[in-house]
C-alpha positions as semicolon CSV with decimal commas, in nm:
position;residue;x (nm);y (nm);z (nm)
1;X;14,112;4,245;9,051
2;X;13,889;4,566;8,941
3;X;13,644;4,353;8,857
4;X;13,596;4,159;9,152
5;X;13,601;4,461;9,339
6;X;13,310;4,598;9,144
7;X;13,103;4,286;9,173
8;X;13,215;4,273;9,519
9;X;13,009;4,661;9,542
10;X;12,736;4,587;9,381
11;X;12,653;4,267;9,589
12;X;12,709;4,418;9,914
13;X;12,587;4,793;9,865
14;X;12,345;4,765;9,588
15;X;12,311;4,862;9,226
16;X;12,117;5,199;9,296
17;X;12,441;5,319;9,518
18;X;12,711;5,278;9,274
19;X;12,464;5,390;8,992
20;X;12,452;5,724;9,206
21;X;12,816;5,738;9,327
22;X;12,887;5,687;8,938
23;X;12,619;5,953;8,809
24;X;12,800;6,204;9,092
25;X;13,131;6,176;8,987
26;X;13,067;6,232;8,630
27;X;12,856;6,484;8,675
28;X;13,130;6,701;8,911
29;X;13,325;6,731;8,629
30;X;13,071;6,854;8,394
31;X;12,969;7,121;8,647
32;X;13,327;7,233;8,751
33;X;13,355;7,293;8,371
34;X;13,037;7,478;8,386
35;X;13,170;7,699;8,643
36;X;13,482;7,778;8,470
37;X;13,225;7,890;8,181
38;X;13,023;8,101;8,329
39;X;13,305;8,295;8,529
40;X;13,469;8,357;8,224
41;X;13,147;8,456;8,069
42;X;13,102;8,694;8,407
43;X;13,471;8,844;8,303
44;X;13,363;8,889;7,964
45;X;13,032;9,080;8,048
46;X;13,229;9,321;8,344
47;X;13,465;9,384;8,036
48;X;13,197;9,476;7,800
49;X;12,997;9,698;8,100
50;X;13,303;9,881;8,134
51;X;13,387;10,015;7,811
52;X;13,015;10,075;7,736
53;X;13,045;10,323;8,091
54;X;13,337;10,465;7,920
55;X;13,217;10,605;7,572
């Protein structure tokens, strides 16, 4: 049924759209992991500021 669907998509919409919609998806979890990262990293950095202003 998946695959029918699929084919169905690509024959009506094109391959370039579902390439993309694919790409997007993938790629929002990469960057919401990113994110995560670099707060953390922010955290990390405020930490290290503050007990540097403290000595």
């Amino acid at each position: 049924m998946l695959d029918e669907q699929l084919i169905n998509l690509i024959s009506n919409n094109g391959f370039p759209i579902i390439i993309s919609i694919y790409l997007l998806l993938r790629f929002e979890k990469k960057i919401d992991c990113l994110e995560q990262t670099i707060q953390a990293l922010r955290f990390d950095v405020d930490s290290l500021k503050r007990r540097s202003d403290s000595d």
